[in-house]
Backbone as CSV, one residue per row, in Angstrom:
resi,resn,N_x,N_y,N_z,CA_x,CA_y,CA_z,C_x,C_y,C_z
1,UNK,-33.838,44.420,31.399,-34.869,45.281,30.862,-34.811,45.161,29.341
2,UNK,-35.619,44.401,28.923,-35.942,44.587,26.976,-36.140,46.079,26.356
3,UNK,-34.923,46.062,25.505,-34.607,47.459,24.984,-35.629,47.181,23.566
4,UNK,-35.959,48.602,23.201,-37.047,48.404,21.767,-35.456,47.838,20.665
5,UNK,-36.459,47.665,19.567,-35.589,47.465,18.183,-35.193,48.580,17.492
6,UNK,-33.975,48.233,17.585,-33.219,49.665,16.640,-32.804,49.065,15.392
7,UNK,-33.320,50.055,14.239,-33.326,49.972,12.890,-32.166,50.757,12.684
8,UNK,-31.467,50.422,11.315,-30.613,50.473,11.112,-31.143,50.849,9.573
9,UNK,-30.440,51.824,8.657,-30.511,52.296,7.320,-28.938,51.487,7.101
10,UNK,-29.830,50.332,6.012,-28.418,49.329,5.385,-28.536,49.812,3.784
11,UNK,-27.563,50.274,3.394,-27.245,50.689,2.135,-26.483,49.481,0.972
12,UNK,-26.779,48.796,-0.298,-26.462,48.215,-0.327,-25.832,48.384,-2.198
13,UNK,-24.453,47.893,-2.421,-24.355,47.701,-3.831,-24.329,46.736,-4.725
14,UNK,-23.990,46.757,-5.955,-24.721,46.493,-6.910,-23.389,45.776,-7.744
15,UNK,-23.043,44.897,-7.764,-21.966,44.395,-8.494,-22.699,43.661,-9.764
16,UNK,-22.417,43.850,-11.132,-22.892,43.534,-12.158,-22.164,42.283,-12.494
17,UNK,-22.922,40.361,-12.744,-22.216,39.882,-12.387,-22.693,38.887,-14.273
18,UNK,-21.525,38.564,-14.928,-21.915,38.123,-16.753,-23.299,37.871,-17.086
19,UNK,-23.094,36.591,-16.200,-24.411,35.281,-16.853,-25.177,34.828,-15.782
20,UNK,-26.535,34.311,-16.034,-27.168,34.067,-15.399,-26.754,32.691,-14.381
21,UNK,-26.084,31.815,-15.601,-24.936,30.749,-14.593,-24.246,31.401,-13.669
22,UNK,-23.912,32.246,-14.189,-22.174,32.630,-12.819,-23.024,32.967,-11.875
23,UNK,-23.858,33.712,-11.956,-25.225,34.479,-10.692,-25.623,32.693,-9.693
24,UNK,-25.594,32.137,-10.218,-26.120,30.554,-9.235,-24.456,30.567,-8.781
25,UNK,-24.039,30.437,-9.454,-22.795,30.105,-8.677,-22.065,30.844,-7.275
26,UNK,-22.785,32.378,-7.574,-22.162,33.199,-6.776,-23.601,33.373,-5.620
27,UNK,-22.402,33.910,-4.348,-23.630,34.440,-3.462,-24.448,35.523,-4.172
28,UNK,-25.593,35.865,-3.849,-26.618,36.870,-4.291,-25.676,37.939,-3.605
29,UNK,-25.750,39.237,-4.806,-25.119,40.039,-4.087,-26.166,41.552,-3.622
30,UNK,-25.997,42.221,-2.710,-26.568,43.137,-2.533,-27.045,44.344,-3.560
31,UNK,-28.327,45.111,-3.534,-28.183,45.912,-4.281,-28.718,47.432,-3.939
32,UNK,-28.496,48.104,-4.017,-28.463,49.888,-3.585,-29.811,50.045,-4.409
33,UNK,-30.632,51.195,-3.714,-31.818,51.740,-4.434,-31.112,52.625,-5.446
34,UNK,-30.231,53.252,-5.517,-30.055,54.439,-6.362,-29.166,53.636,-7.095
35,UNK,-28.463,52.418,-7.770,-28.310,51.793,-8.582,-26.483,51.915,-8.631
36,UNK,-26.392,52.834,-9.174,-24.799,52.944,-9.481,-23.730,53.437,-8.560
37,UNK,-22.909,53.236,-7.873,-22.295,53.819,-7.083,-20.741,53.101,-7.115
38,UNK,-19.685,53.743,-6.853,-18.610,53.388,-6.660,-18.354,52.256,-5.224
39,UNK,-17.531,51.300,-5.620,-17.496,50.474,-4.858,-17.178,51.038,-3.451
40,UNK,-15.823,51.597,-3.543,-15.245,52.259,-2.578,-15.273,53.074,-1.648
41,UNK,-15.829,54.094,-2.200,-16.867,55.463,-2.160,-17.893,55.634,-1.417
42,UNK,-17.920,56.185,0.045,-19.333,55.751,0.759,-20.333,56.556,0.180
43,UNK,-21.634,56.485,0.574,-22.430,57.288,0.063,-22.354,58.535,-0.143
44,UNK,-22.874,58.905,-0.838,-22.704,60.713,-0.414,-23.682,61.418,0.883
45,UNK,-24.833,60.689,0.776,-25.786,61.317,1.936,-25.377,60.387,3.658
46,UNK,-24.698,59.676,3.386,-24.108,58.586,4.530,-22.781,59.252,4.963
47,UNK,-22.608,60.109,6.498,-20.793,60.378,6.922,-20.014,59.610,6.949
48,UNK,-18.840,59.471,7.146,-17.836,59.069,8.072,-18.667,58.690,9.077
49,UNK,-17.850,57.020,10.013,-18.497,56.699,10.724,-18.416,57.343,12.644
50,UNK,-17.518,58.518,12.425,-16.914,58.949,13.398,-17.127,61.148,13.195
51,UNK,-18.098,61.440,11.835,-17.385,62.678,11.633,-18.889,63.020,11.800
52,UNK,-19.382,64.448,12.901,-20.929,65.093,12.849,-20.269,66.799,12.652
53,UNK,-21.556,66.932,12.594,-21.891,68.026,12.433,-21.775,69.422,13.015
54,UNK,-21.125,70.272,13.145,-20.816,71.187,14.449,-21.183,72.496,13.831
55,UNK,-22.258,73.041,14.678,-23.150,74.440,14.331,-21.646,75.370,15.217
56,UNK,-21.579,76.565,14.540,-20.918,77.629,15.018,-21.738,78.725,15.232
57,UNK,-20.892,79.631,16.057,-21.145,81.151,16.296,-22.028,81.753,15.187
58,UNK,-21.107,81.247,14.033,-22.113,82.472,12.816,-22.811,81.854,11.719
59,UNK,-23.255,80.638,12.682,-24.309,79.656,11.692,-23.816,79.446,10.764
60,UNK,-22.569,78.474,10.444,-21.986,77.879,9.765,-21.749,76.117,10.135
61,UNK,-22.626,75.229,9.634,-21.919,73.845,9.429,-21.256,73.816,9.084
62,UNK,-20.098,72.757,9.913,-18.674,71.969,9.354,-18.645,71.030,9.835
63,UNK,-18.594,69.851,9.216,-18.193,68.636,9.519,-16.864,68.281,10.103
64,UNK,-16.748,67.778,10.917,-15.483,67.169,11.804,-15.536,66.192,12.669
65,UNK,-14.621,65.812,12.841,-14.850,64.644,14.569,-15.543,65.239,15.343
66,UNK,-16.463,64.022,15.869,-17.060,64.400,16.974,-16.327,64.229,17.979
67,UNK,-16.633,64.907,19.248,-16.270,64.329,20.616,-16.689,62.846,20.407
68,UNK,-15.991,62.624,21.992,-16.508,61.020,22.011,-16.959,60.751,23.544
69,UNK,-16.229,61.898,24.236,-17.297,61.500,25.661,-17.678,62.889,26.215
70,UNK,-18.432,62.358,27.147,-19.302,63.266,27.759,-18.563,64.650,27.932
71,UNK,-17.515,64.464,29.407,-16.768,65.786,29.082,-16.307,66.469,28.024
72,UNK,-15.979,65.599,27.041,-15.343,66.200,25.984,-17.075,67.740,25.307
73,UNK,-18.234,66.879,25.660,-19.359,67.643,25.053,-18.859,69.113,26.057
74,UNK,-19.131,68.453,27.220,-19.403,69.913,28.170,-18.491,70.753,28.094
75,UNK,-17.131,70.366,27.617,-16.291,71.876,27.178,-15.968,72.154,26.011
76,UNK,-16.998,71.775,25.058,-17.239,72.313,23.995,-17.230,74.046,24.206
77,UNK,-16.608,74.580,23.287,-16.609,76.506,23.096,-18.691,76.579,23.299
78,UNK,-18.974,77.465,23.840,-19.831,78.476,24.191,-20.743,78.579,22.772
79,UNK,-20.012,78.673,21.588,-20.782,79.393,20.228,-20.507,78.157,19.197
80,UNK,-20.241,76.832,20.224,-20.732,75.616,19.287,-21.669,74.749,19.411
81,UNK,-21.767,73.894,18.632,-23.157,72.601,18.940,-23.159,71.908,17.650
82,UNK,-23.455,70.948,18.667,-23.283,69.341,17.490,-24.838,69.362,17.247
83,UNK,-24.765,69.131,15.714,-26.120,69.198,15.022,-26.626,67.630,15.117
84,UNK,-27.774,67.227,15.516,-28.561,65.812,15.810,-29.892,65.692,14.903
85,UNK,-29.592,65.052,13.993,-30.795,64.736,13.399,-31.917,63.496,13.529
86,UNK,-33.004,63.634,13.246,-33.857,62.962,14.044,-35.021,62.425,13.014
87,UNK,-35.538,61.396,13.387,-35.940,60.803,12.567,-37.911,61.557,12.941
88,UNK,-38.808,60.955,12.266,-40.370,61.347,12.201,-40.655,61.248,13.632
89,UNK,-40.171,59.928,14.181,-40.427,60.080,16.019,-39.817,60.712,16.553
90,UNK,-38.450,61.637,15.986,-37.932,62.412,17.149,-36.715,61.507,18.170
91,UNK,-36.185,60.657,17.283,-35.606,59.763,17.784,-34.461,60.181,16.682
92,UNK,-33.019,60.451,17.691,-31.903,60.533,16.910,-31.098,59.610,16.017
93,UNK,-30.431,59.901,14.821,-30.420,58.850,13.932,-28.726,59.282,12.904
94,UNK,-28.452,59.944,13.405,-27.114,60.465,12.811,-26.028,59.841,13.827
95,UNK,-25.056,59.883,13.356,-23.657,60.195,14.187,-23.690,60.424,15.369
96,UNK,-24.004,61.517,15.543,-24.071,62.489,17.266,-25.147,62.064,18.073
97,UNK,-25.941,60.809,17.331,-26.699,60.458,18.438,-26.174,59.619,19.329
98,UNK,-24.864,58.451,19.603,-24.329,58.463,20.321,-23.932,59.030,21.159
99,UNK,-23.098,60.121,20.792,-22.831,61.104,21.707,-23.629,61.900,22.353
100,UNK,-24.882,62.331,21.652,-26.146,62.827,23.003,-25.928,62.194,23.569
101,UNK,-26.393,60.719,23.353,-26.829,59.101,24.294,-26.140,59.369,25.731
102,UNK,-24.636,59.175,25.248,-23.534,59.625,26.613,-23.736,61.204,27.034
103,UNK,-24.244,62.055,26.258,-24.153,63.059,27.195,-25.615,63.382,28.168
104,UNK,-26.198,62.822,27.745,-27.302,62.685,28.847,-27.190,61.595,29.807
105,UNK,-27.229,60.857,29.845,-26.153,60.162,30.721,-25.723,60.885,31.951
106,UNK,-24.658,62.060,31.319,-24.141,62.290,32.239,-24.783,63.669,33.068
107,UNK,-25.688,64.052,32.143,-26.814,65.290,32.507,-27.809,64.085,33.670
108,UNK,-27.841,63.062,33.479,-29.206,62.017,34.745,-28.470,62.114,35.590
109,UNK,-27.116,62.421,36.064,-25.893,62.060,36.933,-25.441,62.920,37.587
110,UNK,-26.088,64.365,37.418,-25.996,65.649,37.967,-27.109,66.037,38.908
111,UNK,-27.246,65.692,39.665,-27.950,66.250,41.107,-28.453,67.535,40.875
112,UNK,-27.866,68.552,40.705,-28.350,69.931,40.756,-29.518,69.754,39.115
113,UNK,-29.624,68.576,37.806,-30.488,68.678,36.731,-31.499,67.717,37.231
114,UNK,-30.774,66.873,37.833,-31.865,65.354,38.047,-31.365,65.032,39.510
115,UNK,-32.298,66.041,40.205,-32.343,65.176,41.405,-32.681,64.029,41.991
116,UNK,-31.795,63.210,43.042,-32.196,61.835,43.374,-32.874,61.640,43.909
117,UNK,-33.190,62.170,44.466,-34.354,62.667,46.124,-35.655,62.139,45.681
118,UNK,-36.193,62.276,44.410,-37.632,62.049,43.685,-37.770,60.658,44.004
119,UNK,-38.723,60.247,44.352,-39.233,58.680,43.792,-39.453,58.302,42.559
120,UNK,-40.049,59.312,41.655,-40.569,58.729,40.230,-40.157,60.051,39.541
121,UNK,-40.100,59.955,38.522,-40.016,60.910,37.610,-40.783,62.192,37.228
122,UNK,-42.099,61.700,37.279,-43.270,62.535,36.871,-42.931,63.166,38.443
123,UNK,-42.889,63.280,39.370,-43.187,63.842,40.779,-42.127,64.708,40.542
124,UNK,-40.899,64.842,39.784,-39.725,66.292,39.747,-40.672,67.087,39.242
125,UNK,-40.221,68.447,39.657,-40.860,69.735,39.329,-40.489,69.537,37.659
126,UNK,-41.237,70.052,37.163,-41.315,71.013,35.937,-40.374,71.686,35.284
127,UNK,-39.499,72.754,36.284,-38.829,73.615,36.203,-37.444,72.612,35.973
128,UNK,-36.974,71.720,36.494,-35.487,70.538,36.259,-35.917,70.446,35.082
129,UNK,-36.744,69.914,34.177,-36.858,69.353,33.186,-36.767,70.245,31.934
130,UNK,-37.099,71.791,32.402,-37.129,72.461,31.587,-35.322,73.448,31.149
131,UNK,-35.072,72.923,32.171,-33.976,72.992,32.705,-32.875,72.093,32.153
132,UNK,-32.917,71.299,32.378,-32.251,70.137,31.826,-32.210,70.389,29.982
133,UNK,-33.838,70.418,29.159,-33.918,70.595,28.452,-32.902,71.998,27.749
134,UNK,-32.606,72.952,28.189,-32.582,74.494,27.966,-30.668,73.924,27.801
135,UNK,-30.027,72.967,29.292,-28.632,72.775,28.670,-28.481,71.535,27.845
136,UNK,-29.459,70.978,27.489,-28.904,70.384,26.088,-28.847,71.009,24.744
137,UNK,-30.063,72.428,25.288,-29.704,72.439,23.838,-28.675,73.554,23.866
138,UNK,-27.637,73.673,24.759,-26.362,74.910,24.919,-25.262,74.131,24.062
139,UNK,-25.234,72.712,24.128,-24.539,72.020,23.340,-24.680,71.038,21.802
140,UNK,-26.301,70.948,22.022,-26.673,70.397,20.662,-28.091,70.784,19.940
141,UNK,-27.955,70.688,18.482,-28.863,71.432,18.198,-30.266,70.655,17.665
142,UNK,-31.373,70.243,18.362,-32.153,69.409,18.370,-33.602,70.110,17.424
143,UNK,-34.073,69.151,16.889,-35.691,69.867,16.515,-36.608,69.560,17.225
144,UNK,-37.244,70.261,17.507,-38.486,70.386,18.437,-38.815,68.835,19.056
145,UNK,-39.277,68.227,17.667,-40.183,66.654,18.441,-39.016,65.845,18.977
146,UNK,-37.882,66.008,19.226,-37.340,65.116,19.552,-36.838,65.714,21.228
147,UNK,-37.550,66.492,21.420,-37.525,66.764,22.991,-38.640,66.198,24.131
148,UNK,-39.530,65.094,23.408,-40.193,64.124,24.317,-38.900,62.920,24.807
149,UNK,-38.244,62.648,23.434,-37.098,61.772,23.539,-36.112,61.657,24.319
150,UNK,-36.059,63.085,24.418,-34.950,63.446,25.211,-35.199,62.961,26.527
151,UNK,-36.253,63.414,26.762,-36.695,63.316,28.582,-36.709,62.041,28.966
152,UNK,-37.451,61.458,28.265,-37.570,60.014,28.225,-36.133,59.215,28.341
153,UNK,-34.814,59.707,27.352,-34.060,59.050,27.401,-33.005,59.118,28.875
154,UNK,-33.514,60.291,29.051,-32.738,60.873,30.726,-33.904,60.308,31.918
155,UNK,-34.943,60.302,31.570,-35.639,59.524,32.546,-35.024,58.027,32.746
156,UNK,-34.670,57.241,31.839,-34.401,55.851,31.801,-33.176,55.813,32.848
157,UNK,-32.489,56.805,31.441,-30.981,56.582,32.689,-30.851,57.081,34.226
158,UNK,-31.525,58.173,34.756,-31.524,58.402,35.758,-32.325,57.598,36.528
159,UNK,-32.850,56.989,36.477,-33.593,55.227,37.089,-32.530,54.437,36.834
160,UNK,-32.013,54.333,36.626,-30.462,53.416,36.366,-29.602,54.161,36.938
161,UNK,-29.333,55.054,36.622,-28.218,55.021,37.926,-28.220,55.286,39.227
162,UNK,-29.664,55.367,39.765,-30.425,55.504,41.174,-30.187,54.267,41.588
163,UNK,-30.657,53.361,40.622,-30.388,51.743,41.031,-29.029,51.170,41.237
164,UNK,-27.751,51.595,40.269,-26.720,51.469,40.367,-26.538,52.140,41.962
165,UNK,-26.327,52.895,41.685,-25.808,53.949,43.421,-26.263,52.618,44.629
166,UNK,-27.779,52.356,44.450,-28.297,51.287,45.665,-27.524,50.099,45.633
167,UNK,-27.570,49.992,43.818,-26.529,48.323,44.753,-25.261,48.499,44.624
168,UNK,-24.496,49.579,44.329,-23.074,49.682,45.190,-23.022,50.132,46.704
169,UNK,-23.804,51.083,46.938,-23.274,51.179,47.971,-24.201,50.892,49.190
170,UNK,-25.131,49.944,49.059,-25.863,49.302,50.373,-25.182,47.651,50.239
171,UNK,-24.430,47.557,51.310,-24.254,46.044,51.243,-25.101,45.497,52.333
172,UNK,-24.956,43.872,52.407,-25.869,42.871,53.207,-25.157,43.442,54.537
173,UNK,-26.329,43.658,55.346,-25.823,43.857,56.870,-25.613,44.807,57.073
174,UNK,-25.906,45.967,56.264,-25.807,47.942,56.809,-26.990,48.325,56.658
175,UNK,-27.677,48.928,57.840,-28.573,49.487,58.364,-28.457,51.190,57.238
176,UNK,-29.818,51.164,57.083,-29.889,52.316,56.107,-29.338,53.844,56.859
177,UNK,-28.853,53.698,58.658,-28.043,55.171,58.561,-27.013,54.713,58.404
178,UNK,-26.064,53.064,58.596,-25.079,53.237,58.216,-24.731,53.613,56.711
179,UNK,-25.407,53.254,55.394,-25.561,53.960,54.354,-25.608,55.115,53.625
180,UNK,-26.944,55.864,54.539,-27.019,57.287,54.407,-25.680,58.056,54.979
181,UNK,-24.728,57.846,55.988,-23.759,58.463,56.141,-22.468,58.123,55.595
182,UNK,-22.450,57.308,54.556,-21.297,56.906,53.787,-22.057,57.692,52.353
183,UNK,-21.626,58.598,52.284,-22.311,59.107,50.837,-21.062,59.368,49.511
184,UNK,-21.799,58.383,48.255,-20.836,58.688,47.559,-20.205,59.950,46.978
185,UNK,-18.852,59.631,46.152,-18.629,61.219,45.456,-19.065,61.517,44.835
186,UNK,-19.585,62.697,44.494,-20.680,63.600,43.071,-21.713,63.112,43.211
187,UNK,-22.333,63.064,44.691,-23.680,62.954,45.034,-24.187,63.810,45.998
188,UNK,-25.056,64.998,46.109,-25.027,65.810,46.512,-25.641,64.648,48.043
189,UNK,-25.221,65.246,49.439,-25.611,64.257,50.422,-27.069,64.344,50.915
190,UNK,-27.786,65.429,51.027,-28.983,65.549,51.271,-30.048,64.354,50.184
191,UNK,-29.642,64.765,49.040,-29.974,64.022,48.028,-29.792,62.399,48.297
192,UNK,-28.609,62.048,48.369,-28.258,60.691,48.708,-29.122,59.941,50.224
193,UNK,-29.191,61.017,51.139,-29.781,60.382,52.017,-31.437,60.333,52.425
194,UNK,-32.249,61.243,51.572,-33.114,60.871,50.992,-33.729,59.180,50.091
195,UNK,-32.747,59.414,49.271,-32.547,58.023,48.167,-32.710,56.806,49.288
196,UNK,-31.843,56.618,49.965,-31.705,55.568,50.471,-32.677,55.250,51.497
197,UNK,-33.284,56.249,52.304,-34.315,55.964,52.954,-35.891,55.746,52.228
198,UNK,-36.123,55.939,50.802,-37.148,55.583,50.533,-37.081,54.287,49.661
């Protein structure tokens, strides 16, 4: 499946180099819009490549490590949330958009948010989606337009791992009840045996 193009914000510096000779001699070197900056020194508006944003209880940002997997999101404390910033489409663009990435993921992978039973997406009720929507944002703190994204990005994956589930566990030569009654773990079975018969 051809994934779109992901852009990347490349920041670049500015090494001041004698003469116009030495400049032929040397590779062209990069240069930063805002001109001066310490070599060493990452940007100031650029994190750590590992450190987001975490909303508290009493509406206080602090920067820290993020989680890094899914569970680690879901037992996040009650009166926290990783702040996700988002670009004009609503498409995440910080740090923690990885970590949404995986935690929806694992929200397409939950039966009781995204049932398997559906054929298509658009045919789930209303109410899952709104649903789904309501616990992401228990853990992260999203702006409005980037909740088409969201759906979309849990739509993808939950079509992927519907497909995964089929080709693990139908092999050549099992009749779809021998299938439907081998149901995997953390698949609710009603659900699963639905799936496999359509």
């Amino acid at each position: 499946m051809p994934r779109g193009r992901r852009f990347r914000n490349i920041e670049f510096q500015h090494t001041s180099v004698g003469s116009t000779s030495d400049r032929s001699q040397q590779p062209d070197e990069p240069h930063t819009q805002s001109g001066s900056q310490s070599e060493h020194a990452p940007p100031a508006d650029r994190p750590d490549t590992d450190d987001v944003d975490v909303l508290d209880g009493l509406g206080r940002v602090r920067r820290t490590r993020g989680p890094t997997r899914a569970r680690d999101v879901w037992s996040l404390p009650e009166d926290e949330k990783i702040v996700v910033h988002c670009n004009e489409l609503g498409q995440p663009i910080n740090n923690a958009a990885s970590i949404l990435s995986t935690f929806l993921g694992s929200v397409a992978r939950k039966g009781q948010l995204c049932p398997l039973n559906y054929t298509k997406w658009n045919e789930m009720l209303p109410s899952y989606k709104v649903e789904l929507l309501r616990v992401v944002e228990t853990k992260f703190v999203l702006p409005a337009n980037s909740h088409d994204w969201v759906l979309k990005s849990v739509n993808r994956k939950w079509k992927e791992y519907k497909a995964k589930l089929k080709a693990d566990w139908k092999h050549e030569g099992m009749t779809e009840e021998e299938v439907a009654r081998v149901c995997p773990p953390d698949v609710i079975s009603h659900q699963w045996r639905e799936l496999v018969h359509y």
